[in-house]
N, C-alpha and C positions, 0 to 999 in steps of 0.2 A: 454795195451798201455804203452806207457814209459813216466816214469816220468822223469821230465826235471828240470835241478838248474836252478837259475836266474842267469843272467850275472852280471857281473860290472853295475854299473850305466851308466859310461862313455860311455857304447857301445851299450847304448838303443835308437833307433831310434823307434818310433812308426809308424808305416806302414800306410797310407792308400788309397792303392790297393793293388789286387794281381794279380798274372798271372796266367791261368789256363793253366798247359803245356797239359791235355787232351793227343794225340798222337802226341806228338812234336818229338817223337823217332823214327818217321816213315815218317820221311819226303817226301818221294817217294810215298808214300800211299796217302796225304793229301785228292787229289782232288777224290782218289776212293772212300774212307772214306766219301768224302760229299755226293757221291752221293748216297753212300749206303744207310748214315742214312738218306735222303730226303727221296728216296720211302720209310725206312722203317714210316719215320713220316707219312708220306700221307695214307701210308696203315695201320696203330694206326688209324689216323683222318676219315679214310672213313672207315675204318669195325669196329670201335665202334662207330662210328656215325649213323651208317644203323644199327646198334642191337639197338641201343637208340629209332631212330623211329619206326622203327618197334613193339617193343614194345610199343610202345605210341599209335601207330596206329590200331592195328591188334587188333580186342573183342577178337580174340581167345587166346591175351595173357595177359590178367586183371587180372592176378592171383599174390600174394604176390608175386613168384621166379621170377616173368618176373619183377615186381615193381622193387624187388630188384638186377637185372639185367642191367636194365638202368638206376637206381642210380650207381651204379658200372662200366658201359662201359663209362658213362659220366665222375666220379672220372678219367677212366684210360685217358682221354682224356687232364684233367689238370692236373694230373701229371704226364705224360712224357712230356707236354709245360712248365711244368717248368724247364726243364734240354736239351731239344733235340734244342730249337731255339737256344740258346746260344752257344750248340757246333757247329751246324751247321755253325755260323755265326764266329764263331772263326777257322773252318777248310774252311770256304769261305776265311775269310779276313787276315786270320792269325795274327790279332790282338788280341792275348789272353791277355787283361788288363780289369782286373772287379775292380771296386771300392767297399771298403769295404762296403758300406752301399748297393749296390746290391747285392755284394757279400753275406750278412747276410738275405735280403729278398730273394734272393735264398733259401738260408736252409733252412728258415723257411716255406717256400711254400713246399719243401720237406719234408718235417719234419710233415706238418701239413697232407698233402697225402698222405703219409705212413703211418699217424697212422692212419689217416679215411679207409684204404682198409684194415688194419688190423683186423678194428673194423668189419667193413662190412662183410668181408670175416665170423666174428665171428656168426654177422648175419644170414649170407646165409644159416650157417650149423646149426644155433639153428631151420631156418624155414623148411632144410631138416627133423632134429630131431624129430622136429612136425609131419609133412606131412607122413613121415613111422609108427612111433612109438607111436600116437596118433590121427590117421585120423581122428575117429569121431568128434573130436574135433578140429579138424583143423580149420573149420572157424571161429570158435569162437575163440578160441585163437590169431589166424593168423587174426583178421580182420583188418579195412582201418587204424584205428586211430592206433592199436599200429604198422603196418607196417612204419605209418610216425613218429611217435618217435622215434622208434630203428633208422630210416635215420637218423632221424633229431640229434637223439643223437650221430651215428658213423661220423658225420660231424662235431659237435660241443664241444664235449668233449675235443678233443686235440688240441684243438685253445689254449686256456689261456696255456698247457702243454708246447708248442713245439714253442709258441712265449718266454715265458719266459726262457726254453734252449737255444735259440738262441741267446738272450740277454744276458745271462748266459756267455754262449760262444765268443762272440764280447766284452764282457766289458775288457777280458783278454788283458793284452799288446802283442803286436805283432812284436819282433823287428830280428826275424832271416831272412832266406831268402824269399822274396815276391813269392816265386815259388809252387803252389800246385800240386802237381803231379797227378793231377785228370782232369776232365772232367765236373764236377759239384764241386759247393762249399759242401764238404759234413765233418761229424764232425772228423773223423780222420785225413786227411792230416791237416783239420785246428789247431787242436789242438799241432799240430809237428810244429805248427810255432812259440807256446807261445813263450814267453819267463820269463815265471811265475810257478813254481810247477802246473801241472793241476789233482794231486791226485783226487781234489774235485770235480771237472769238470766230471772226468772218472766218479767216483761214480756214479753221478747224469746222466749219462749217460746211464750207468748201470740199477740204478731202473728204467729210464724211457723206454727202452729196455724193461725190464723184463716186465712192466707194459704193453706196447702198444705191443710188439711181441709175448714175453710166456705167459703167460697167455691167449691171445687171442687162440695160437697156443694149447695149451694144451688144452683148452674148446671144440676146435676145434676137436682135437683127441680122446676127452673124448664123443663129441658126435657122431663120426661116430665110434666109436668100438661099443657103441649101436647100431647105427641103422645096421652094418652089422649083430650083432646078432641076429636082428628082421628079415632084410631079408633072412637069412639064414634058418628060421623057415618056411619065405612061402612058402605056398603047390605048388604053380604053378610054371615052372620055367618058363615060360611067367613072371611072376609076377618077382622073380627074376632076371631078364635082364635089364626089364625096371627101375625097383628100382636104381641095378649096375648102368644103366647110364647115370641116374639123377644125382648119387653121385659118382660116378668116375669123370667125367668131373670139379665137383668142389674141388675135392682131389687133381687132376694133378696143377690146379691152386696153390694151398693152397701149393704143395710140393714147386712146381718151387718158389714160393715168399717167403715164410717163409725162407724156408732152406736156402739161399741167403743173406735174411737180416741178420737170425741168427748167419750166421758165420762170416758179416760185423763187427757188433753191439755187440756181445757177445761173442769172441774169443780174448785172450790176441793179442794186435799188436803190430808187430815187424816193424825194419826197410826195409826186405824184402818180407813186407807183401803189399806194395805199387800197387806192378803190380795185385797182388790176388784182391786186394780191386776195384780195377775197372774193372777186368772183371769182378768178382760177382753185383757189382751195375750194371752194363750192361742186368744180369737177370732181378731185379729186379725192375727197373726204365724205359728197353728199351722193354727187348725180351718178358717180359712175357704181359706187355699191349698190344705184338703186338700178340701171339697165344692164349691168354684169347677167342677173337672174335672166333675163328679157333674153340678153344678148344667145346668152349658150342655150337654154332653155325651145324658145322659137326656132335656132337652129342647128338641133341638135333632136331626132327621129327618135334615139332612146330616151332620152328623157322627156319627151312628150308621152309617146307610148308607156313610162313609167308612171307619168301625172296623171293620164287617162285612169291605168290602175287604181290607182290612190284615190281618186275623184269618185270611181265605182263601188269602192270597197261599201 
């Protein structure tokens, strides 16, 4: 991130709105743009919402990975509502003006569901870790109470975290141009508007990245290089298959979002890193809540067999 001098006094105007230019560069596109991201919202809203009930419904899916499946198809449901209604309604109405104080409960609704799917995701793969590499034990370990903790705690951990960056981030003066070259209020374009050194800013950025992405991201890689090792031992390759893709489907997830946020979040940013930075939030924010549903769904035999249900009822 570049660090920026302060201006003269005289030329400080403190801001408060900004513009979000989203695809203002594609003026001819506007109205295709809406209507792409409508179906894709509606198709987020109804295929993680039908994996939500379904598992809620089906006895055949009471098991901790379905538990922690629609905690997770629900999460993708509110945060892509935190970023998708807004563009929509700014490539409907073409009024892209957010006031700073939405502006900043934006991020921080981003901020707080990113870290919770990070967490989760961290989850999902400690309950694979189990499930392969310690079955007997699996329901004891895996039972109801610590299944609602680990939710309860990748929901609430990064509350007080990513309200206080946020606040962090907005107390900064604001006096260059009111223009965010983005689509959501997200912490790069903001911070190019300082007009205060954001050295300290970046930092605190930095650890909290490191904290709510790598780390989560690395536990994550640390437990499935084991469980490939374990599956690689058993005898059947029946057994093998199924294993593969139980943890394949939640690998392609973990690739597509990590590797997206990682190079947002944790890659020095330039001034022509602007266009990079929104297609990559576009992974992580739009495309991957919308093939998550695809992703488990397609390859995963109970919840087909559970949609089958549901379809006949």
């Amino acid at each position: 991130m570049n660090h920026q001098e302060k201006p003269p006094e005289e030329n400080v105007t403190e801001l408060m709105a900004f513009v979000l230019l989203g695809f203002a560069d594609t003026p001819h596109l506007q109205w295709f743009l809406f209507r792409l991201f409508l179906t894709i919202y509606i198709i987020i809203l109804m295929s993680n919402g039908t994996i939500f009930l379904i598992t809620k419904m089906d006895p055949a899916l009471q098991s901790p990975m379905y538990f922690f499946l629609a905690n997770f198809s629900f999460l993708e449901i509110c945060y892509v509502s935190a970023t998708l209604p807004r563009m929509l309604m700014n490539l409907g109405t073409q009024r892209r003006i957010i006031s700073l104080v939405a502006c900043a409960t934006q991020m921080c609704f981003v901020l707080m569901f990113g870290g919770t799917e990070c967490l989760l995701l961290a989850v999902m793969a400690y309950d694979h870790y189990v499930a392969i590499c310690n079955p007997l034990n699996y329901p004891l370990v895996m039972n109801h109470r610590v299944c609602i903790q680990l939710v309860t705690g990748s929901w609430t951990i990064g509350i007080p975290v990513m309200i206080g960056q946020t606040y962090q981030i907005f107390s900064l003066p604001f006096c260059r141009s009111n223009q965010i070259n983005h689509f959501f209020c997200d912490i790069p374009p903001i911070l190019k508007l300082a007009c205060r050194d954001t050295f300290v800013n970046e930092m605190l950025v930095y650890i909290v990245s490191v904290l709510f992405v790598m780390v989560p991201f690395l536990l994550i890689l640390g437990s499935y290089s084991k469980v490939i090792s374990i599956i690689l031992k058993l005898p059947s390759a029946t057994g093998q298959a199924k294993a593969f893709s139980t943890c394949s489907s939640h690998l392609m997830v973990v690739v597509l979002f990590f590797g997206s946020a990682i190079i947002t979040y944790l890659r020095p940013n330039t001034r022509d890193s602007e266009g990079t930075d929104k297609v990559l939030s576009l992974f992580y924010t739009i495309l991957t809540p919308m093939f998550n549903p695809l992703i488990y769904s397609l390859r995963n035999k109970d919840v087909i067999i559970a949609l089958r249900k549901l379809l006949c009822k």
